[in-house]
Structures are given as structure tokens and as C-alpha cells.
C-alpha positions as CSV (number, residue, x, y, z in Angstrom):
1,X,-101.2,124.3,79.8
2,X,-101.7,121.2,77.9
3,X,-97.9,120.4,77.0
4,X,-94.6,120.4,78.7
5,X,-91.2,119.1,77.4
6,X,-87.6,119.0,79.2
7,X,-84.0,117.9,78.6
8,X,-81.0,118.0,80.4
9,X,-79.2,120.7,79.1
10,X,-76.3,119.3,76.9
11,X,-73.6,121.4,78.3
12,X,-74.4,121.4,81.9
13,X,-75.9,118.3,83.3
14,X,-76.8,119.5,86.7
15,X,-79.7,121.4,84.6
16,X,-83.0,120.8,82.6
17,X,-84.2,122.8,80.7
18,X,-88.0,123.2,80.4
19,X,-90.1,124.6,77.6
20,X,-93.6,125.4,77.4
21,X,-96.3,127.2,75.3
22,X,-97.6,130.3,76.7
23,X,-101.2,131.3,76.2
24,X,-100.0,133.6,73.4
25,X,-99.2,130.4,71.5
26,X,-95.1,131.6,71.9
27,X,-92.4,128.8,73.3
28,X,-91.2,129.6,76.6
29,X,-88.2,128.3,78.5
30,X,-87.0,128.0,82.2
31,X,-83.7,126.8,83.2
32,X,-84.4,124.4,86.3
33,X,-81.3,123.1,88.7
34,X,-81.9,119.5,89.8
35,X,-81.3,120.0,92.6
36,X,-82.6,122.7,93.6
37,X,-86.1,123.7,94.0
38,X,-85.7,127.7,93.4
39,X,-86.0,128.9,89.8
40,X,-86.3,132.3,87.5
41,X,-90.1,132.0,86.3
42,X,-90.4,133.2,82.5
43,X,-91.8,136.6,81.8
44,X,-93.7,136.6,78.7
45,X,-93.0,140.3,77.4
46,X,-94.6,139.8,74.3
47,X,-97.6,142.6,74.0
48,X,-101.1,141.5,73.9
49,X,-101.6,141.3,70.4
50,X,-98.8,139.1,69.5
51,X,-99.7,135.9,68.4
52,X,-97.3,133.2,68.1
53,X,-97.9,130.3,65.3
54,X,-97.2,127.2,67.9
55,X,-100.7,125.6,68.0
56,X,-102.8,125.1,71.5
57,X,-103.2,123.0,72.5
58,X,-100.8,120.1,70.6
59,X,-98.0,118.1,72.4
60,X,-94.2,119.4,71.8
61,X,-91.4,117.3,72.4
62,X,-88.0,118.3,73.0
63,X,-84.3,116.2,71.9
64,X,-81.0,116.8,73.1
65,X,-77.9,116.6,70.4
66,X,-74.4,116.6,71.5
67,X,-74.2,120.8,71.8
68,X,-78.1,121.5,71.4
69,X,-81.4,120.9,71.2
70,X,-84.4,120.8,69.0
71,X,-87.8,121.2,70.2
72,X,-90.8,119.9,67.5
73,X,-94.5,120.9,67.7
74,X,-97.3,122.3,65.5
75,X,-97.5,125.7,63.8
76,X,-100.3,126.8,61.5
77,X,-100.1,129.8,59.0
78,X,-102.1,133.2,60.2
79,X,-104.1,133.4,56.8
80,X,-105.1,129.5,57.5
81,X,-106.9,129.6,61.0
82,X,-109.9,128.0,59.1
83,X,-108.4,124.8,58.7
84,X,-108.7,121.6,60.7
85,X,-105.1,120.7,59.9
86,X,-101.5,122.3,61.8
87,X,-98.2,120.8,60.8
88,X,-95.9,119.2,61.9
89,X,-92.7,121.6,62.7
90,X,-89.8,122.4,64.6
91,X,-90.2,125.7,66.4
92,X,-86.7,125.8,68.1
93,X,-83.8,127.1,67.7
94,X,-85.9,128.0,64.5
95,X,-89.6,127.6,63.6
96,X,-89.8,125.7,60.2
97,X,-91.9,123.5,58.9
98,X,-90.8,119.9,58.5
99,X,-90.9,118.4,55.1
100,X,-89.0,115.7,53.0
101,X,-86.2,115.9,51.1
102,X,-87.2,114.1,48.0
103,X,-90.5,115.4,47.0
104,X,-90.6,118.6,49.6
105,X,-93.7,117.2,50.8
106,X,-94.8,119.1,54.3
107,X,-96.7,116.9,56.8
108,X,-100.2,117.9,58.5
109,X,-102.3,116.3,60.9
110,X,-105.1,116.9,62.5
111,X,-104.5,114.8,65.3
112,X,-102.0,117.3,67.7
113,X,-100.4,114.7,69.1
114,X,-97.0,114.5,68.8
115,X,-93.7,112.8,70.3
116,X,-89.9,112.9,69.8
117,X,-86.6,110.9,70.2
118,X,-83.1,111.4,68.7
119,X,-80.0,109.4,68.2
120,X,-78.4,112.2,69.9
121,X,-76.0,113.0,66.9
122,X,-77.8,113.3,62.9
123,X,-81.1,111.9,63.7
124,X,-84.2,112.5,65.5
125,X,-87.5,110.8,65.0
126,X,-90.9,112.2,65.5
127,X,-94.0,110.6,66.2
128,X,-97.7,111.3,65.8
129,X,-101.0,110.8,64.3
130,X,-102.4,111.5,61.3
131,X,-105.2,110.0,58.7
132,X,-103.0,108.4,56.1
133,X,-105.8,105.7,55.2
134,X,-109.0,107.3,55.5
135,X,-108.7,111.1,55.7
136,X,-111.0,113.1,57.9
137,X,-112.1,110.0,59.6
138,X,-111.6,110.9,63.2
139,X,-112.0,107.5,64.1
140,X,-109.2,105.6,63.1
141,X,-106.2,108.0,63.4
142,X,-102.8,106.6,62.3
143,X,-99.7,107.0,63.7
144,X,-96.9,108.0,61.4
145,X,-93.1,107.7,62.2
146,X,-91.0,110.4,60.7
147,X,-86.9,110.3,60.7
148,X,-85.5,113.6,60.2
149,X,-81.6,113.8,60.2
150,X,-79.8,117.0,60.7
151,X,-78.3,116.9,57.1
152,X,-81.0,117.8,55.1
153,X,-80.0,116.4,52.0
154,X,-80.3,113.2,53.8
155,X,-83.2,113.9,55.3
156,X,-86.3,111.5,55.2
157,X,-90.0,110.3,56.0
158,X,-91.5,107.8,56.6
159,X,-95.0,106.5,56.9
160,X,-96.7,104.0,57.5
161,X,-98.2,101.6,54.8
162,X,-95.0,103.3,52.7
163,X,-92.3,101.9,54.7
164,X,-88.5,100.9,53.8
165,X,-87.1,101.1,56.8
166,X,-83.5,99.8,56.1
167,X,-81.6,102.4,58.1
168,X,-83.7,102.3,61.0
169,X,-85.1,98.4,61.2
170,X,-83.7,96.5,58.7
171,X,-86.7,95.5,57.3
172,X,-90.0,96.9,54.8
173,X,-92.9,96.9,57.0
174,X,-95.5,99.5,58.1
175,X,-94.5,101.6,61.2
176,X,-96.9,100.7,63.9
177,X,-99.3,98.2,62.4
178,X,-102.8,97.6,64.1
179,X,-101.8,99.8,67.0
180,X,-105.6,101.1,66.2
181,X,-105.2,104.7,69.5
182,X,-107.7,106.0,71.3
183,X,-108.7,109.6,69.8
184,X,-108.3,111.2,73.4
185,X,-104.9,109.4,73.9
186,X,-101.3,111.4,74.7
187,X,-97.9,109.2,73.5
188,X,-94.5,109.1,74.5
189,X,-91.5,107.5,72.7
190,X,-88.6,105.8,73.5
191,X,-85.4,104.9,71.3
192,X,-82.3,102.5,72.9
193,X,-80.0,102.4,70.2
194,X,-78.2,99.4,72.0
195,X,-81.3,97.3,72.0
196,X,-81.7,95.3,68.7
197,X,-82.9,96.5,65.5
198,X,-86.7,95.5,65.8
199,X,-87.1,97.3,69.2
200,X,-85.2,100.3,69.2
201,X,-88.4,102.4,68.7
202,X,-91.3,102.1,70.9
203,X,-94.3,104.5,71.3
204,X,-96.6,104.3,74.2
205,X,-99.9,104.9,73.9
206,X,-103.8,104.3,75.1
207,X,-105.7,101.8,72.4
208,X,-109.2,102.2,71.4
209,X,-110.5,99.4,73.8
210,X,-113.1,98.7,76.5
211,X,-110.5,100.4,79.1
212,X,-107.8,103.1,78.4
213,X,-105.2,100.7,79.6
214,X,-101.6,101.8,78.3
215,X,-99.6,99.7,75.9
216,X,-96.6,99.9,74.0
217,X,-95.5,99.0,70.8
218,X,-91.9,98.2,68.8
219,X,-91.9,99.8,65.5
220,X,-92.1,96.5,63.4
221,X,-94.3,94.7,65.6
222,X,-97.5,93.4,64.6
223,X,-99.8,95.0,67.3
224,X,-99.9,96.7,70.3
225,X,-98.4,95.3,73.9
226,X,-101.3,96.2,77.2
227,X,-99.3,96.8,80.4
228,X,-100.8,94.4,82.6
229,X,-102.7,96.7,85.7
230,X,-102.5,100.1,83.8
231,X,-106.4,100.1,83.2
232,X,-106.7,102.4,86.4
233,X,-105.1,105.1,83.8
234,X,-107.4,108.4,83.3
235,X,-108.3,109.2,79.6
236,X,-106.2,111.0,77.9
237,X,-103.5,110.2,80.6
238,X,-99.6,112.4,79.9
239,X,-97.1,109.7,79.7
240,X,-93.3,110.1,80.1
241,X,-90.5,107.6,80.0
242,X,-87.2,107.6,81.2
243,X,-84.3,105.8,80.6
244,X,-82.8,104.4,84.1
245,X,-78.8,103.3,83.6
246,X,-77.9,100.4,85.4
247,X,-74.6,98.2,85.0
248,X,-76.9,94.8,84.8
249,X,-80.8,95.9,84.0
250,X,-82.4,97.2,81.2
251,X,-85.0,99.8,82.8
252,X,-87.1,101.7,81.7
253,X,-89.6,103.9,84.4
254,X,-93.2,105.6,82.3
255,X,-95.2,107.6,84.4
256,X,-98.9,108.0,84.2
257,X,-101.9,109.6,86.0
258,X,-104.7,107.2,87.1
259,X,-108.3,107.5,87.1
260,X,-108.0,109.5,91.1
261,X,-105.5,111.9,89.6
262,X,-102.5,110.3,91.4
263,X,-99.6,109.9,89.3
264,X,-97.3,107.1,89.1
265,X,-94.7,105.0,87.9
266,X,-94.3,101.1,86.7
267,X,-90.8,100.2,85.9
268,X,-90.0,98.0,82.7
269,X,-87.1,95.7,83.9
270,X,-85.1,93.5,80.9
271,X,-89.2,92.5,79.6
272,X,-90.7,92.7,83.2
273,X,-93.5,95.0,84.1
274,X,-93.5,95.9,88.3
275,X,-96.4,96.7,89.7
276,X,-97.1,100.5,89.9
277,X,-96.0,103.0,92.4
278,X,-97.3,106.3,93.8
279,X,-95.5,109.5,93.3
280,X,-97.9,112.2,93.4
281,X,-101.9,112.4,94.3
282,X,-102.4,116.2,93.7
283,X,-101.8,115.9,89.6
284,X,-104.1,118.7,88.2
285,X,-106.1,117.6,85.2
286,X,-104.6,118.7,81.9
287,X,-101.5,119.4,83.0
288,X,-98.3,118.7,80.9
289,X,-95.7,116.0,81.9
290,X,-92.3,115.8,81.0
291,X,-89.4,113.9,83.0
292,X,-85.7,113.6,82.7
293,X,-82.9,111.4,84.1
294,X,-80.7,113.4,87.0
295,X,-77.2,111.7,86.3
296,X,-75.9,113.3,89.5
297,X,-78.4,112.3,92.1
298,X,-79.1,109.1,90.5
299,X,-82.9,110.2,90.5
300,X,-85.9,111.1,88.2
301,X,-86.9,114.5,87.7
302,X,-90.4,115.3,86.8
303,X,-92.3,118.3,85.9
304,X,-95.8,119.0,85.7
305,X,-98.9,120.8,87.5
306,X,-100.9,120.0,90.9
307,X,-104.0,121.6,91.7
308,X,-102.1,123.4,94.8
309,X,-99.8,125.3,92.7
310,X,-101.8,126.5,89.7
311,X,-100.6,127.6,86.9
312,X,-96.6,126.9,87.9
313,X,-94.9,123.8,86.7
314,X,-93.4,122.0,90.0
315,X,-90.4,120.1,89.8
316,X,-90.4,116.8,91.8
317,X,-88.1,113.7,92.4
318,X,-88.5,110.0,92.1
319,X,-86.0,107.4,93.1
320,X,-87.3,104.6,90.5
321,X,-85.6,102.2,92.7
322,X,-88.6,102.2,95.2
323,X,-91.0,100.2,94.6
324,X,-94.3,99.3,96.0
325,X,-94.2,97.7,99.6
């Protein structure tokens, strides 16, 4: 199972709900309580021969509006399984492909990597990788930020190199300049609509450098940010972030799997990196990760695969308050 995405469900908070592809390349979803470890595993009574169009492996990413969510991924067409290329799509409630408004152009990528974030209301954002420079050069993948808004006769793209961001940034410049990814690397994304203009997007990421070190970069900032101590990171590492309320802080917890298949957490306080702590050391190689803010229990919840239990997605909690003795 390469990919894993979750959100709180929007009309019951005390629940995520977690979607996966299944091996027949179909979405699946399981309603998990927070807190409570029991759950209804999905049965995937599609027959044999059914073939879904979600791509595997590619990332999806999941965003919660005020009554629903979206989930984005990448389809491909059954009479195109020859082609390098899968688009970039939403596949629920509905499975369409994602295109913009003012020249119906759709978007491919060979490079099935993907994020998502939302304003919560009109607008989500999806990020990923694709080669807008120097097509079929596997070496020097680009990312691309995309804002899609729920009225599509608003609805927009944009790349980078081709960049007016006015609604988002407040400025003209390309989305993610220099930020030059490994071609093995995962991404996650993060959007703080209270945090100023230049840094309310910011996509996480391994560079292509001596080490697969983690950094991060804000949308209109010239290059790339290394988390100090994150070069311990496997290659290819998941990485999840998760917002952390608190009435005087600004925090911000990513989880990522090191190099001895331990996973763990650094928190990112006001502009403050801590030093990394451990909450797993049983994370199976290739498994998804996904997290979510529990509201109630003031805790995260994470979900994603150990080598004890296989196939199944295990749910387990972090208090991002502990840190590191």
C-alpha cells in the first residue's frame, strides 16, 4: 500500500476518516473513532476483474470543506495504459479529471506524487511534480502548485515559471523556485491562512543533495529551507504535518521515518525546529502515512503500517507535547 490519506470527518469530530487504494486500483474508506482502537475493516466486493482507474502506486491526498470532503489522486484512461503520464484528478465524491477553466487544459505528470490542502470553504490547492521545463527529463522534476476552487467558473491553475499569484500571494513569482526534489522523494503540504501572505503555503520535501535531509519551502521563497538533524531520514521517507492549536505558539508537528525505520516527529515552534522525537520503531517500509489533529483528546492521530501488523493500517497516538528527554 503505497498511500494513505485521512481527515476528520466534518460532521463528527470524534472521527477520521481514512481512505486507501486497494490493489484493484479502487478508493476505499474506513471510518476510525479516535479514541478507540476497534474499527469495521473495508471489504472490497469488487469481482476480480474489475479495474479501478486510481493509479498505483501515486500519493492521494484528502481535504476537508465545511460539510465534505474531496480526495485528489491520479487516474489514467483504460485505452492509455501505454503511457508514462496519469493525471492529476479528484476521484471522490466523483472521479474527474482536473483541468482549468480558461483554456480546459487537463494536467499530467509523470512524477505520482501528489499533495493537498484547502481553505476549508471554495478553495483547495494541490501539489505535485511534473516536467514543465524540460519534459521527460526525469531528472529535474518540477513542482507545480495548482488552486482549484469549488466554483468552477472561477476555477484556476497555476504553474510555475507562469505565475500571477494575486489571490493567493500577492505577488508574480514562480511557485517553488530552486526547490530542485529528489526523484525518490514523498511531499506533504501545509496552508495557515492566518500566517501572512508569503507563507501561507509550504510544501515539504527531500532535495536532490548529498543526504535526503527534509526541508521546506514557502511558496514565494527563493529556495528550499534543510531542517537542521533530519538527514537520518530514509529515502523516499512519508511525511505528514499537522497543525497543533495553541493559545500562544505557532506549531506545527511533521512526522518522518528515519534511516532504522523508526518514525518520528520534530515540532516547528513560531520558526523553531526541536530536536526529534520517537514514536514508533516498527514502521514497515512503503507504508502510507497520513495523520490528523484529535480536537477532543488534545492528541495526534496517525495512521500507517508496521511490519507486525501487515497489511492493516494501525492507528496510533502522539502527544506532540513530549518532547525528547
Amino acid at each position: 500500500m503505497s498511500s494513505t490519506t485521512a481527515v476528520v470527518n466534518p460532521l463528527d469530530t470524534t472521527e477520521a476518516l481514512l481512505f486507501y487504494v486497494t490493489t484493484k486500483q479502487n478508493l476505499a474508506l474506513e471510518s476510525r473513532r479516535l479514541n478507540i482502537s476497534s474499527y469495521e475493516e473495508f471489504i472490497d466486493n469488487f469481482s476480480p476483474d474489475w479495474v479501478g482507474l486510481i493509479q498505483q502506486p501515486g500519493h492521494i491526498a484528502a481535504v476537508k470543506h465545511d460539510r465534505s470532503v474531496v480526495v485528489y489522486g491520479f487516474t489514467k484512461s483504460p485505452n492509455n495504459e501505454k503511457e508514462d503520464a496519469v493525471w492529476i484528478s479528484q476521484i471522490s465524491p466523483i472521479i474527474n479529471i482536473l483541468s482549468s477553466y480558461e483554456n480546459e487544459q487537463a494536467f499530467a505528470s509523470t512524477w505520482r506524487v501528489l499533495a493537498a490542502t484547502t481553505d476549508g470553504h471554495a478553495n483547495d490547492w494541490i501539489y505535485f511534480f511534473r516536467d514543465e521545463d524540460v519534459p521527460k527529463d526525469p531528472s529535474n522534476p518540477k513542482p507545480i502548485i495548482m488552486q482549484f476552487s469549488s466554483d468552477v467558473k472561477s476555477r484556476k491553475v497555476f504553474s510555475a515559471g507562469h505565475l500571477s499569484e494575486s489571490d493567493i500571494l500577492g505577488v508574480v513569482k514562480p511557485a517553488f523556485p530552486n526547490a530542485r526534489p529528489r526523484i525518490t522523494t514523498r511531499i506533504a503540504a501545509f496552508y495557515d491562512e492566518t500566517a501572512g501572505s508569503s507563507k501561507r503555503h509550504t510544501v515539504f520535501f527531500q532535495r536532490d543533495a548529498a543526504t535526503p535531509s527534509i526541508y521546506y519551502q514557502f511558496a514565494d521563497s527563493e529556495a528550499p529551507i534543510e531542517i537542521d538533524h533530519t538527514g537520518d531520514a530514509v529515502d523516499g521517507t512519508p511525511i505528514a504535518t499537522v497543525n497543533v492549536p495553541d493559545p500562544k505558539d505557532r506549531i506545527l508537528s511533521m512526522y518522518y521515518v528515519n534511516n532504522g525505520a523508526t518514525l518520528q516527529r520534530m515540532n516547528r515552534v513560531n520558526e523553531t525546529w526541536t530536536a526529534a522525537f520517537e514514536v514508533n520503531t516498527d514502521f514497515r517500509k512503503g507504508s502510507g502515512l497520513t495523520a490528523v489533529w484529535d480536537s477532543k483528546n488534545k492528541l495526534v492521530q496517525l495512521f500507517f503500517q508496521t511490519n507486525e501488523s501487515g497489511d492493516k493500517i494501525i492507528q496510533v497516538s502522539d502527544d506532540p507535547s513530549q518532547m525528547p528527554c
